[in-house]
C-alpha positions as CSV (number, residue, x, y, z in Angstrom):
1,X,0.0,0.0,0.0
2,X,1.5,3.4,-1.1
3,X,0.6,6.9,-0.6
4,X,0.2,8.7,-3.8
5,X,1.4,12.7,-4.3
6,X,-2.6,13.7,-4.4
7,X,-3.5,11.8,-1.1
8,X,-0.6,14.0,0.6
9,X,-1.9,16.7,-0.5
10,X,-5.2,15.9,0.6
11,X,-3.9,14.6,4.1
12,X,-1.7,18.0,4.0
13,X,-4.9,20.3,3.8
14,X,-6.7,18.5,6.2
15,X,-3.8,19.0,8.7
16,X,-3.9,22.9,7.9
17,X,-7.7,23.4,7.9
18,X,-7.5,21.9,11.5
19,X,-4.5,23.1,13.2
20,X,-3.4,26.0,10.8
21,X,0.2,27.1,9.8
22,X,1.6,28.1,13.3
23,X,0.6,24.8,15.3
24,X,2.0,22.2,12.5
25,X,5.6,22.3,13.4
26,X,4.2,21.5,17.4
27,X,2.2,18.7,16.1
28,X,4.7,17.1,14.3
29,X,7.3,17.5,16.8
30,X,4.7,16.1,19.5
31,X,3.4,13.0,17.2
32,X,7.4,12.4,16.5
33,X,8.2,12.5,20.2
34,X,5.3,10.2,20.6
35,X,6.4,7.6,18.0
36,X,9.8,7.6,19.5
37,X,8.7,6.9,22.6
38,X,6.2,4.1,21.6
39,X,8.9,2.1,19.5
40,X,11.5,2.2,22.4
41,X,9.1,1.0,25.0
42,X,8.5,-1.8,22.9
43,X,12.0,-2.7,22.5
44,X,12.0,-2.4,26.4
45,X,9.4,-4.7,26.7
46,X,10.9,-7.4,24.0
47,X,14.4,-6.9,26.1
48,X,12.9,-7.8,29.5
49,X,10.2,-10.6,28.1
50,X,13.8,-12.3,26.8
51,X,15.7,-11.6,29.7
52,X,12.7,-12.6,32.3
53,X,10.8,-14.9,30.0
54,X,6.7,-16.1,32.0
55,X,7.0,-18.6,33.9
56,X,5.7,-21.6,32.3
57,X,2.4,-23.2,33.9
58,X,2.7,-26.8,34.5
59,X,-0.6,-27.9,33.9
60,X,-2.6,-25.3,31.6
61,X,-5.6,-27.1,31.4
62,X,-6.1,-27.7,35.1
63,X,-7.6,-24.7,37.0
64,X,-7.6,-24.5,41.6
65,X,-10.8,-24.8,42.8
């Protein structure tokens, strides 16, 4: 799936209409900040899930009454 010249212009006048010229750069920066932060806490979680891996339930099927 790719994302043609005329739907980025679309998606570019949308982002105008709503938050105008002025608050764009602050918007990006936030939703940048934001992406950053979501893609290192998942390599945080992948480095402790390996390093501390669940502990493994020795009989899955059986629940305590």
């Amino acid at each position: 799936m790719t994302i043609s010249g005329t739907e980025l212009l679309l998606i570019g006048i949308v982002a105008v209409a709503l938050f105008g010229y002025k608050k764009l750069p602050v918007v990006g920066r936030n939703l940048g900040r934001a992406v950053k932060n979501f893609k290192r806490s998942l390599r945080e979680q992948d480095k402790s899930e390996k390093t501390n891996p669940p502990p493994k339930a020795s009989d899955p099927g059986h629940t305590k009454d």
